[in-house]
DSSP file (Angstrom, degrees, kcal/mol; ACC not computed):
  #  RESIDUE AA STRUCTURE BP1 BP2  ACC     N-H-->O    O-->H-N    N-H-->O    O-->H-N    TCO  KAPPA ALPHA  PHI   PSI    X-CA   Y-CA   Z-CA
    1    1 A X              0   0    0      0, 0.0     2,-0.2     0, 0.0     0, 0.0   0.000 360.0 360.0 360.0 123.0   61.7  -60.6    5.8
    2    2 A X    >   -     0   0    0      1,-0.1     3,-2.8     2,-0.1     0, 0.0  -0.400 360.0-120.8 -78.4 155.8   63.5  -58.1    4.1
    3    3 A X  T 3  S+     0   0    0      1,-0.3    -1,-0.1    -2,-0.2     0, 0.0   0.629 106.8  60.5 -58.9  -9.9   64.8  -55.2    6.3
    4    4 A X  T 3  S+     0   0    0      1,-0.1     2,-0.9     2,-0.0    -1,-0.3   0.631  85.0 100.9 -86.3  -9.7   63.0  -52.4    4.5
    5    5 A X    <   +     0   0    0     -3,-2.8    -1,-0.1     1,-0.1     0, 0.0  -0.678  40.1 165.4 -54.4  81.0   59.9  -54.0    5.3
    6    6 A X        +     0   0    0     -2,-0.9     2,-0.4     2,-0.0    -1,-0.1   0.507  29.8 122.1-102.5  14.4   58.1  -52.6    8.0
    7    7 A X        -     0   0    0      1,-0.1     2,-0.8     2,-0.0    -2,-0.1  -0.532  44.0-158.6 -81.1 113.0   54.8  -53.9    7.8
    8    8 A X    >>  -     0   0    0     -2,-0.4     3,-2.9     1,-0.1     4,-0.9  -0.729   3.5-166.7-121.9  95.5   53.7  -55.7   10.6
    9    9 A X  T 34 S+     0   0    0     -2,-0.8    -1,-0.1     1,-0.3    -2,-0.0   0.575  91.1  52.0 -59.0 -16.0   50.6  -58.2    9.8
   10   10 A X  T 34 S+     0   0    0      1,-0.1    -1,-0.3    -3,-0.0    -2,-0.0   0.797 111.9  43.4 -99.6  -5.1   49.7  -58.8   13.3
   11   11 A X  T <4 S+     0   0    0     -3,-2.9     2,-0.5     5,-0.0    -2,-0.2   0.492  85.6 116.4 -88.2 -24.3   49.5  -54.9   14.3
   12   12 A X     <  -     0   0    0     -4,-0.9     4,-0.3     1,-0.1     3,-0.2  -0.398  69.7-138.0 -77.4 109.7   47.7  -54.5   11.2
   13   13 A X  S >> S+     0   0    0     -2,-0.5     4,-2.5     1,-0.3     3,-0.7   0.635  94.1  37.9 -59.2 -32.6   44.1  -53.3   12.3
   14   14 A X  H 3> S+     0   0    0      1,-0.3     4,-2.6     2,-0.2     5,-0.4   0.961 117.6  58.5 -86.0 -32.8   41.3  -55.3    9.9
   15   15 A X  H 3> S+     0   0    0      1,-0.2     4,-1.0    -3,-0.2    -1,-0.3   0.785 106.3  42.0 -63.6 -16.4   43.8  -58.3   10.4
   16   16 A X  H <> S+     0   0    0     -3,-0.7     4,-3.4    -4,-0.3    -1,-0.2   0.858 116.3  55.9 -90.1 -27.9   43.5  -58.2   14.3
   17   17 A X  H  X>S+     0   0    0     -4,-2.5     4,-1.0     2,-0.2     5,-0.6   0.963 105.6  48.0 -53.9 -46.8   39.6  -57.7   13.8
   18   18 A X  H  X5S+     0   0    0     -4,-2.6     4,-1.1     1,-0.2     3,-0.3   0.819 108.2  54.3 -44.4 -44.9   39.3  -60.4   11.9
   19   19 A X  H  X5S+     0   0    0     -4,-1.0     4,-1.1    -5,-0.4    -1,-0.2   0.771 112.9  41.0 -76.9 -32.7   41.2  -62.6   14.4
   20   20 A X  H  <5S+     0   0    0     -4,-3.4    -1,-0.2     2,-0.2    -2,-0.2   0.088 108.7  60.2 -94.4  34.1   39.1  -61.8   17.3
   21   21 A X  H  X5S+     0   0    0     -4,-1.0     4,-1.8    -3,-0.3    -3,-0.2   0.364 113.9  40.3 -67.1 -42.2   35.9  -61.9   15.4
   22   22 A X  H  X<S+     0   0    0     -4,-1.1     4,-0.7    -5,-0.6    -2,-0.2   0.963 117.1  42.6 -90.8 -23.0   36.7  -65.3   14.8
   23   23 A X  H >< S+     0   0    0     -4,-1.1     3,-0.9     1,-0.2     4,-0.4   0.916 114.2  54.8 -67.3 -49.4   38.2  -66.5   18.0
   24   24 A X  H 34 S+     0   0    0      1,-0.2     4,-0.4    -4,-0.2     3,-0.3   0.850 114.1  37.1 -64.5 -31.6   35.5  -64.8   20.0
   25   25 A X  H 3X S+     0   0    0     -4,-1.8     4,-4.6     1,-0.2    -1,-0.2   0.488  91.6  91.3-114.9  28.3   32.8  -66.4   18.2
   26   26 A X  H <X S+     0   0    0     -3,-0.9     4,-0.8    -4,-0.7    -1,-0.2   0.827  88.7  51.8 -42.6 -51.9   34.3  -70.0   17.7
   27   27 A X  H >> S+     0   0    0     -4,-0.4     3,-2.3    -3,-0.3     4,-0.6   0.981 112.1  45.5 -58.2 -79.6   32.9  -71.2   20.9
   28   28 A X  H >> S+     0   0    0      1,-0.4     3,-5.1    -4,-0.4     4,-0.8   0.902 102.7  64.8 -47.7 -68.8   29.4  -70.0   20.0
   29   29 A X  H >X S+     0   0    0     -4,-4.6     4,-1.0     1,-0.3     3,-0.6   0.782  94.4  61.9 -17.7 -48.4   29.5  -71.3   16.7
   30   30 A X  H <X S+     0   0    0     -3,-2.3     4,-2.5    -4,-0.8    -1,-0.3   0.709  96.5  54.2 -56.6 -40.4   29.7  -74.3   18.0
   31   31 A X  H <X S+     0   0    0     -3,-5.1     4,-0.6    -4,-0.6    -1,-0.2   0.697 108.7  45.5 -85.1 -13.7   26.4  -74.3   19.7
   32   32 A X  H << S+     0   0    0     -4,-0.8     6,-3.6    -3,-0.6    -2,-0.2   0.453 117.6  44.2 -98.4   3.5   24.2  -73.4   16.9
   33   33 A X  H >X S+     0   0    0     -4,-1.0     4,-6.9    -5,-0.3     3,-1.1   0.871 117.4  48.6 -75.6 -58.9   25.9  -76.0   14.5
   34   34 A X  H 3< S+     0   0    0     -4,-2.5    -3,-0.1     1,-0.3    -2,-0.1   0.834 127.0  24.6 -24.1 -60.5   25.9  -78.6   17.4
   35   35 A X  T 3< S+     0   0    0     -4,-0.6    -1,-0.3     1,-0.2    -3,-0.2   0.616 139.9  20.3 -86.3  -9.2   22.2  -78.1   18.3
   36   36 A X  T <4 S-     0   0    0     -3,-1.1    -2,-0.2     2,-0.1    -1,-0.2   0.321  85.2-131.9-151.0  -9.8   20.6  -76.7   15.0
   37   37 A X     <  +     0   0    0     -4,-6.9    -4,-0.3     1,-0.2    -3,-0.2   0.691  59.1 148.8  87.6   0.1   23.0  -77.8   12.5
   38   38 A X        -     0   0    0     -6,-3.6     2,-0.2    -5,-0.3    -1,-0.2  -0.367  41.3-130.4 -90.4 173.9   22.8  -74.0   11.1
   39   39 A X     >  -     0   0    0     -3,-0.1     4,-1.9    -2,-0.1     5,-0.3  -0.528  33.9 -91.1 -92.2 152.6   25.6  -72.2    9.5
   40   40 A X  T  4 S+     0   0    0      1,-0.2     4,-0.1    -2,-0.2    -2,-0.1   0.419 125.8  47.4 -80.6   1.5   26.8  -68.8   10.4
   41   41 A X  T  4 S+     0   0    0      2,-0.1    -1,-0.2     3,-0.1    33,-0.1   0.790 108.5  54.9 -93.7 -41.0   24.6  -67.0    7.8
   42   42 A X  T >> S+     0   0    0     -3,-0.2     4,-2.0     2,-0.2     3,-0.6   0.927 109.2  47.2 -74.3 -41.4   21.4  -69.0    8.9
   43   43 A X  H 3X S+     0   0    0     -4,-1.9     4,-4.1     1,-0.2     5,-0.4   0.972 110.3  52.0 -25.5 -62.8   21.8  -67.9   12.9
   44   44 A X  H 34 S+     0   0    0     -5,-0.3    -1,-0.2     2,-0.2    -2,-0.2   0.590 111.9  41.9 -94.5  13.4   22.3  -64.4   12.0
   45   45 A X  H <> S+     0   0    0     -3,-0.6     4,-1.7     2,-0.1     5,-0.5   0.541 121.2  52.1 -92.0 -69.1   18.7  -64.2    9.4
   46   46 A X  H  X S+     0   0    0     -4,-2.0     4,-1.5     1,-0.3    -2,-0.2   0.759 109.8  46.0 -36.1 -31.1   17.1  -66.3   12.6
   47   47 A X  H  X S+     0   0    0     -4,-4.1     4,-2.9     1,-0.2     5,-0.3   0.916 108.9  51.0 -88.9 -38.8   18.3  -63.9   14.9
   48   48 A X  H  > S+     0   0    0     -5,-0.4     4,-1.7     1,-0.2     5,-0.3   0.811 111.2  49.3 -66.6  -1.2   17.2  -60.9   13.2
   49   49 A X  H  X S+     0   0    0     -4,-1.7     4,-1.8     3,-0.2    -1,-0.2   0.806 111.4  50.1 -79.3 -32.9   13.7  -62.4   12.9
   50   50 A X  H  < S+     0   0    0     -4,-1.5    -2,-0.2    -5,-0.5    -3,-0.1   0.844 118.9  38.1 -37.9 -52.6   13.9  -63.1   16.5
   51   51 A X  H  < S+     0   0    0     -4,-2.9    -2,-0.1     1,-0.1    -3,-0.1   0.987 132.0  25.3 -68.3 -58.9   15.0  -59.4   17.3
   52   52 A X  H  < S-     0   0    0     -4,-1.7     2,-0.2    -5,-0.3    -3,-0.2   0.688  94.4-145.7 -99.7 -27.9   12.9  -57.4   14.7
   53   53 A X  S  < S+     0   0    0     -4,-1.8     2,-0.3    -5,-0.3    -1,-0.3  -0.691  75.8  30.4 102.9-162.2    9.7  -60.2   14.3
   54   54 A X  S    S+     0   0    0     -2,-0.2    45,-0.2     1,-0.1     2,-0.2  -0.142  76.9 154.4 -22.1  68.4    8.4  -60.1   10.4
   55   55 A X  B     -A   98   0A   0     43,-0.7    43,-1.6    -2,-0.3     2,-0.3  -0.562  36.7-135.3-107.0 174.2   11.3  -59.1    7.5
   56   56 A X     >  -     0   0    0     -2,-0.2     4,-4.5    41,-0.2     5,-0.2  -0.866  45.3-103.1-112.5 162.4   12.0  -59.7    3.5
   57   57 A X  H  > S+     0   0    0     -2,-0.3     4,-0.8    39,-0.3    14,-0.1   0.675 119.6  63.3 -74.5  -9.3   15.5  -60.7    2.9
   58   58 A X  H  > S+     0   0    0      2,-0.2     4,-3.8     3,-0.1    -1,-0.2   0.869 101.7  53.5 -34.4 -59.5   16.4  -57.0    1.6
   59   59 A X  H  > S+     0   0    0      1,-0.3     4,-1.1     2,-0.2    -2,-0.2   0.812 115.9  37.7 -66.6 -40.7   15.5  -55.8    4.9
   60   60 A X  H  X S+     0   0    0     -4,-4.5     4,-1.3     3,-0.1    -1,-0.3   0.886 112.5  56.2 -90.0 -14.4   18.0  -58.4    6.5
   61   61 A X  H  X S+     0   0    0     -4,-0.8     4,-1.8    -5,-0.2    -2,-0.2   0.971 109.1  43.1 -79.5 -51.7   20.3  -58.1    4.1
   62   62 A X  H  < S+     0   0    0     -4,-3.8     3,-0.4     3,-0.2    -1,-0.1   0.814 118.8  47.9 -21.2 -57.4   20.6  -54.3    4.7
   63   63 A X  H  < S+     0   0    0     -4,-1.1    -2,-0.2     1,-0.2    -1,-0.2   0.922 120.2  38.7 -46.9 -73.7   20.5  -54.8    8.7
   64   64 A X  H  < S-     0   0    0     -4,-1.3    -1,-0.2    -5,-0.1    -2,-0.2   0.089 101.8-128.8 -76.4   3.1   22.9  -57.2    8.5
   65   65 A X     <  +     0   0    0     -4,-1.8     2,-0.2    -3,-0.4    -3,-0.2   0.980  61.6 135.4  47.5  82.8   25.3  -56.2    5.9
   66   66 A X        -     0   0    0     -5,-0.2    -1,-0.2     3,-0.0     5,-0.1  -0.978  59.4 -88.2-143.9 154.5   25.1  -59.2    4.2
   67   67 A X     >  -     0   0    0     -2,-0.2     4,-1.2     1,-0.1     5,-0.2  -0.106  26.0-129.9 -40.2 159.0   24.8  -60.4    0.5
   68   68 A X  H >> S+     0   0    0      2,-0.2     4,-2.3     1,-0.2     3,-1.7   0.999 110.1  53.3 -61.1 -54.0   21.4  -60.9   -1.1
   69   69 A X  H 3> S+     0   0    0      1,-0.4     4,-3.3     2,-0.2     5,-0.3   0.814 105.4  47.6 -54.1 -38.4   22.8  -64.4   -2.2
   70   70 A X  H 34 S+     0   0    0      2,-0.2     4,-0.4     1,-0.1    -1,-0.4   0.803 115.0  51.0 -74.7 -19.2   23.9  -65.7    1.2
   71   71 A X  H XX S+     0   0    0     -3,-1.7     4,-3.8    -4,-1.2     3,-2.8   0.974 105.6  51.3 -19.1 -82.5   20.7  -64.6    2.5
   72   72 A X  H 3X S+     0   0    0     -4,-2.3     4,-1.8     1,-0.3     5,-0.4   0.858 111.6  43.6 -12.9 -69.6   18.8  -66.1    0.1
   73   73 A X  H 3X S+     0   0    0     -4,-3.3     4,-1.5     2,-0.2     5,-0.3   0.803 117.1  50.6 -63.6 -11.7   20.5  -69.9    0.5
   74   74 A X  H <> S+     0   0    0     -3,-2.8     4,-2.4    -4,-0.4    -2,-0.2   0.897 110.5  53.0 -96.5 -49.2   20.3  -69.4    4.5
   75   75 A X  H  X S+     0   0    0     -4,-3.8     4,-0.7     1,-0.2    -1,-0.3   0.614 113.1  38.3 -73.4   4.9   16.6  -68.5    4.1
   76   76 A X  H  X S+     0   0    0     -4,-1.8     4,-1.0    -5,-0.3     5,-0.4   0.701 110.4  57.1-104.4 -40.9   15.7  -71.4    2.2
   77   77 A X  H  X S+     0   0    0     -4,-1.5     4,-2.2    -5,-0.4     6,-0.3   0.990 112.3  56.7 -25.8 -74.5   18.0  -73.9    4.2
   78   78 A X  H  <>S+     0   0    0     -4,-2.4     5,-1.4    -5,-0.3    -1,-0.2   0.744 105.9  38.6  13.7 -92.5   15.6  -72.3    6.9
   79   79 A X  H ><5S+     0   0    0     -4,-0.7     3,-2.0     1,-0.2    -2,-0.2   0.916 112.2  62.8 -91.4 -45.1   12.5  -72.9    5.7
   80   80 A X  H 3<5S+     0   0    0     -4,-1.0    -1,-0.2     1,-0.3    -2,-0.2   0.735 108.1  42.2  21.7 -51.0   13.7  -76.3    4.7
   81   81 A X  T 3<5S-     0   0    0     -4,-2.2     2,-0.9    -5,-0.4    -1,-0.3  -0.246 119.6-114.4-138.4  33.6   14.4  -77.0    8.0
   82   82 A X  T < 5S+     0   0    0     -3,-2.0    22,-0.5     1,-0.2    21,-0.3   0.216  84.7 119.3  46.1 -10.0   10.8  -75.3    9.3
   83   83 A X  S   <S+     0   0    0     -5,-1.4    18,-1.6    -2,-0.9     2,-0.2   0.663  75.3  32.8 -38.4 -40.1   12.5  -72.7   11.1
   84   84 A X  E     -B  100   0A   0     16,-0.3    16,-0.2    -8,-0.1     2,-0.2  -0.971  58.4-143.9-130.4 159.2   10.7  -70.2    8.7
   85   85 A X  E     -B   99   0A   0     14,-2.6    14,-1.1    -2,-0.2     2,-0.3  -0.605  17.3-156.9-105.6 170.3    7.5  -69.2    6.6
   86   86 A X  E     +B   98   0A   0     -2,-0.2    12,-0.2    12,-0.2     2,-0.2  -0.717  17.5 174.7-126.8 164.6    7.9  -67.5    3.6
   87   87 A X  E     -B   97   0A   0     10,-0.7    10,-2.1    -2,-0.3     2,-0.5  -0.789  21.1-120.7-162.7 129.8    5.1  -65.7    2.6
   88   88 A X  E     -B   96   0A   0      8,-0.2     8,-0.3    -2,-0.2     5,-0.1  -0.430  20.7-111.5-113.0 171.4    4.5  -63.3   -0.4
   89   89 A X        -     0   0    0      6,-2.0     6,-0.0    -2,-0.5     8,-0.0  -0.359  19.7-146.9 -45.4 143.3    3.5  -59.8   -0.8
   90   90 A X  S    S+     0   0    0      2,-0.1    -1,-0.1     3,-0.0     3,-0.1   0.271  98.7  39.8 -40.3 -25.5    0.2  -59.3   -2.2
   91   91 A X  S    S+     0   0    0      1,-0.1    -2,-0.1     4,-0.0    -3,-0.0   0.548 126.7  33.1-114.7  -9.3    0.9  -56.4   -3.9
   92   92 A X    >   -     0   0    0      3,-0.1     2,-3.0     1,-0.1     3,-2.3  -0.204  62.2-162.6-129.5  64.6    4.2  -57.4   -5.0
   93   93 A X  T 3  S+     0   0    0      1,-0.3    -1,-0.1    -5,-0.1    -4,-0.0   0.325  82.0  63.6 -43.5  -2.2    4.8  -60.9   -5.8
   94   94 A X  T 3  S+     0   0    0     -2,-3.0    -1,-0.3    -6,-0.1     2,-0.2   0.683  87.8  87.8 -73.9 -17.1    8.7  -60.7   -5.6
   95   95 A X    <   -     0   0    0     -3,-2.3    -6,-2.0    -6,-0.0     2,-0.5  -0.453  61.7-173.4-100.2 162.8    8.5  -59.9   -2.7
   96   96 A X  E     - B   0  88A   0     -8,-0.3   -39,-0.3    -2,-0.2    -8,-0.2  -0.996  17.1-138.6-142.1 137.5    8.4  -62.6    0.2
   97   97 A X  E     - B   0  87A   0    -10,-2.1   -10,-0.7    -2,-0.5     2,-0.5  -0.730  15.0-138.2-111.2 152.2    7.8  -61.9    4.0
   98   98 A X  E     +AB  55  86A   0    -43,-1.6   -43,-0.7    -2,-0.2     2,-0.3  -0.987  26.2 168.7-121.7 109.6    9.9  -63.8    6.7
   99   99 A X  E     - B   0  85A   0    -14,-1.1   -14,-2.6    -2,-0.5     2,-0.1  -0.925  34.8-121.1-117.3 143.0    8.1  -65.1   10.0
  100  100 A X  E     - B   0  84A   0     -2,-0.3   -16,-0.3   -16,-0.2     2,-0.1  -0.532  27.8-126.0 -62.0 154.1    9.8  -67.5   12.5
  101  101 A X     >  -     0   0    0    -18,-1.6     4,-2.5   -19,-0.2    -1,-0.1  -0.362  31.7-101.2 -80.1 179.4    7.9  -70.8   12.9
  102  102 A X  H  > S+     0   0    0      2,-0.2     4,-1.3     1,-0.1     5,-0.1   0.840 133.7  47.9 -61.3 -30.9    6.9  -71.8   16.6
  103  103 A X  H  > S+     0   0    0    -21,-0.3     4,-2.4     2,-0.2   -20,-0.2   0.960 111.0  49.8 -81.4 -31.5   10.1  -74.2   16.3
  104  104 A X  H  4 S+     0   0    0    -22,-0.5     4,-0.3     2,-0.2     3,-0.3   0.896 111.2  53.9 -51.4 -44.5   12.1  -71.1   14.8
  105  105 A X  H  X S+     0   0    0     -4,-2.5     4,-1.5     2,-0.2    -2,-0.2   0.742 106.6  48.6 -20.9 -67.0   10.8  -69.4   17.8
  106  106 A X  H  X S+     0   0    0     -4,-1.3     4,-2.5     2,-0.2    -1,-0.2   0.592 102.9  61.0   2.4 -67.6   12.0  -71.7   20.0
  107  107 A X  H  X S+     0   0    0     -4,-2.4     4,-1.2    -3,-0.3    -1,-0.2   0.623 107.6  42.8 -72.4  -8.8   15.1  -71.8   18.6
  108  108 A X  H  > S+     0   0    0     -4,-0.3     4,-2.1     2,-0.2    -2,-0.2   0.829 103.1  64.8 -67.8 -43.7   15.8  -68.3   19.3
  109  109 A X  H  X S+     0   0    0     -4,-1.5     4,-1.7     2,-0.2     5,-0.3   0.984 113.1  34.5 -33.3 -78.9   14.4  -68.4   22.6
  110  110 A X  H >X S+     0   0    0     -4,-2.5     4,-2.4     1,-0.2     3,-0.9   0.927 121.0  42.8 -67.4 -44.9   17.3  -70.9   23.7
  111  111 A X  H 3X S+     0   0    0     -4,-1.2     4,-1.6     1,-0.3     5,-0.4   0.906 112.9  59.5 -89.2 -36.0   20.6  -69.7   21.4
  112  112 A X  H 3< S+     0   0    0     -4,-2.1     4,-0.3     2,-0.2    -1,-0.3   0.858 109.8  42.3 -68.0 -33.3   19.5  -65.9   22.4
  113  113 A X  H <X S+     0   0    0     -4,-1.7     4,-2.1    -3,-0.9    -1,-0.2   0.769 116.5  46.3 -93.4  -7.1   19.9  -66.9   26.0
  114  114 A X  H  X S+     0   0    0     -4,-2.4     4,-1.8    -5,-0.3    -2,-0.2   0.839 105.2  58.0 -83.1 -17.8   22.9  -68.7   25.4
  115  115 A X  H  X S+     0   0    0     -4,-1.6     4,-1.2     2,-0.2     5,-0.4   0.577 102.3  57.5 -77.3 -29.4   24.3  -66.1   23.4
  116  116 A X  H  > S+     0   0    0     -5,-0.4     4,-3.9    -4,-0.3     5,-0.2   0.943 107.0  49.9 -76.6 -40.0   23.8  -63.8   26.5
  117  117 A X  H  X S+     0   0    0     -4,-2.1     4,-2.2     2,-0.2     5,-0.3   0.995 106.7  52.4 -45.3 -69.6   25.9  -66.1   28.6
  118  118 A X  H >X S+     0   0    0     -4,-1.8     4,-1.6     1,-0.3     3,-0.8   0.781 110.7  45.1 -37.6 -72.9   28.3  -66.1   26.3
  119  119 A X  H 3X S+     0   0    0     -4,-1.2     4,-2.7     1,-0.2     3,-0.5   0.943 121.5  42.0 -14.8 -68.2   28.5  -61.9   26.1
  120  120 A X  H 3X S+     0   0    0     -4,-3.9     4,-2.2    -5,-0.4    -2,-0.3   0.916 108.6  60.3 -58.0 -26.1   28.4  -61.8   29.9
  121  121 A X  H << S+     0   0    0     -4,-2.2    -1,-0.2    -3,-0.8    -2,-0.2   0.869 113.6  34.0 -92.4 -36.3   30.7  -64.6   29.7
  122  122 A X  H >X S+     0   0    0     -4,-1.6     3,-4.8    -3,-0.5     4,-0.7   0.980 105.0  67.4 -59.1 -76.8   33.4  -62.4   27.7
  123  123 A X  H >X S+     0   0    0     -4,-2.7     4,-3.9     1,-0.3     3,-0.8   0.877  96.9  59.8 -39.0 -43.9   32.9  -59.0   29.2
  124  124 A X  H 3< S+     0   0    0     -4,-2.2    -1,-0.3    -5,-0.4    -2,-0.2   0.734 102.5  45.8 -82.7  -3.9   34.2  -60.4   32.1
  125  125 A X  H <4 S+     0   0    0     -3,-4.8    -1,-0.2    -4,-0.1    -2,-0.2   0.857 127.6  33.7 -58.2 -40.8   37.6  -61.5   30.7
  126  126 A X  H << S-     0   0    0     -3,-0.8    -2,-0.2    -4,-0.7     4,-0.2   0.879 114.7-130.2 -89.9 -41.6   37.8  -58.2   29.3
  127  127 A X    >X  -     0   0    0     -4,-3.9     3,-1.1    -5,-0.2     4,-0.8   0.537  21.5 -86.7  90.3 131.7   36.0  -56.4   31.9
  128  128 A X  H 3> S+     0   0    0      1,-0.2     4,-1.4    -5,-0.2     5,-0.2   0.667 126.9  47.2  -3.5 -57.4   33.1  -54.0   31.7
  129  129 A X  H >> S+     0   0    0      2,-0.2     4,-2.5     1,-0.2     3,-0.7   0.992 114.0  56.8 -57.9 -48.7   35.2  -50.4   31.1
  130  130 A X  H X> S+     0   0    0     -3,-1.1     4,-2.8     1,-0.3     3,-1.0   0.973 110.7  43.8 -39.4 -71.3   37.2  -52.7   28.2
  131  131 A X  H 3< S+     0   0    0     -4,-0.8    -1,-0.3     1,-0.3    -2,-0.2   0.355 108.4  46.8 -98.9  23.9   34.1  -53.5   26.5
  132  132 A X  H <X S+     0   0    0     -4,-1.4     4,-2.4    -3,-0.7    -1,-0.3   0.538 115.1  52.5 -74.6 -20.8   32.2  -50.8   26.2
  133  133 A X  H <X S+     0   0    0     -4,-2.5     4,-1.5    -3,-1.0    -2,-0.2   0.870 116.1  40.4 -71.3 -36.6   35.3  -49.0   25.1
  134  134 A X  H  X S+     0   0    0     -4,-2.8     4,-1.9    -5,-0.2    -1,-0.2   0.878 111.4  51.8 -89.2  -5.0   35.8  -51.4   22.6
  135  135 A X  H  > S+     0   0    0     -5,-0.3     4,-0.6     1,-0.2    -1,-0.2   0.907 111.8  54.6 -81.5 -24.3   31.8  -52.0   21.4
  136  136 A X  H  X S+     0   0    0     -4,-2.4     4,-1.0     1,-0.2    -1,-0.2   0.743 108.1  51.8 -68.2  -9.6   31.7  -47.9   20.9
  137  137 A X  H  X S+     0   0    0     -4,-1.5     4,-2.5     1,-0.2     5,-0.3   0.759 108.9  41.4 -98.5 -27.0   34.6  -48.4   18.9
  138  138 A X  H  < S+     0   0    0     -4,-1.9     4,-0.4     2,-0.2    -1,-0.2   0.511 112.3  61.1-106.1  22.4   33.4  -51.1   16.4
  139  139 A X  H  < S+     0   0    0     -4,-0.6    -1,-0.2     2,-0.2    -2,-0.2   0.867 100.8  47.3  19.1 -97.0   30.3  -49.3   16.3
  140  140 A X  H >< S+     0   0    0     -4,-1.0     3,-1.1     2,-0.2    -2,-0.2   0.766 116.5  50.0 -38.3 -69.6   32.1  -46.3   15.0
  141  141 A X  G >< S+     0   0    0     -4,-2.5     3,-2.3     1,-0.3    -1,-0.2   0.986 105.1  55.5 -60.8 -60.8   34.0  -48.9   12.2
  142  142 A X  G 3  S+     0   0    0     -4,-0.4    -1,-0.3    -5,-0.3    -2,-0.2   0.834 106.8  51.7 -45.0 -24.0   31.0  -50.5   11.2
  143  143 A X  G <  S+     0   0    0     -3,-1.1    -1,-0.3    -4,-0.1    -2,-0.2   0.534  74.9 115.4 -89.9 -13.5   29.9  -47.4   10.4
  144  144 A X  S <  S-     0   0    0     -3,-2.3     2,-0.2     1,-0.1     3,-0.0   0.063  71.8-117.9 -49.7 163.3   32.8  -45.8    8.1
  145  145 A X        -     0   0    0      1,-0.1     2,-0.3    -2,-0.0    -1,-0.1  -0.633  39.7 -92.5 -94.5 163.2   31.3  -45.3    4.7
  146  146 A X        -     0   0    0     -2,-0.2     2,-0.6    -3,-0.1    -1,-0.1  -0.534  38.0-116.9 -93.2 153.9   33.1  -47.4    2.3
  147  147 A X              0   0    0     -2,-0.3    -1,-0.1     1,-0.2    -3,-0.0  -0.522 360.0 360.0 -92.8 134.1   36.1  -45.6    0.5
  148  148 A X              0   0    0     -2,-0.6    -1,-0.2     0, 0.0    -2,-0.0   0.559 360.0 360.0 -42.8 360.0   35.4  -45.4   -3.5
């Protein structure tokens, strides 16, 4: 490294996010590949149908800051894989409505309460004061507007 170089990639804030978003949710991952075979796109449309009950994939994508397209492939993997109904608008036929099935249901049921363990399972490494400090703070970042 040359000495005028002071840039230091492991101080360097999206890089540390990045590295504990993915080391904290390695473990987890694991249990909705294991057990449901899904992918990290299809969990998070299942859990926001779980949370919020009846969306279009606009509405998750918004929610979930996600592309239309990876939506899209997670919701038909999905309903593929009975997890979800599609259903369309009546008064707009582009438009498609999102229901869990009872087996989508089901699978929310169980990874939502493992996913709580898992939270509890954290805070208490970090310990309570730690993470609330640190979930108001990536809050706050999620929330930056994006720079032009």
């Amino acid at each position: 490294m040359p000495d005028n170089d002071r840039f230091d990639l492991q101080e360097f804030l999206p890089y540390l996010l990045n590295q504990a978003a993915e080391m904290s949710s390695l473990e987890f991952q694991q249990v909705y590949k294991d057990r449901y075979g899904m992918l990290r796109t299809e969990w998070r449309v299942l859990f926001h149908l779980g949370l919020y009950g009846r969306m279009t994939a606009g509405e998750i994508g918004h929610s979930a800051k996600m592309h239309k397209t990876k939506i899209s492939r997670a919701v038909h993997r999905l309903a593929e894989r009975r997890f979800l109904a599609r259903t369309r608008d009546a008064a707009d036929r582009r438009v498609e409505h999102l229901d869990l099935t009872a087996q989508g249901r089901k699978a929310y049921a169980e990874l939502r309460e493992i996913a709580m363990e898992y939270d509890a399972a954290l805070v208490a490494k970090i310990g309570r004061d730690q993470a609330e400090i640190l979930r108001q703070t990536l809050r706050v970042l999620a929330e930056l507007p994006p720079k032009d």
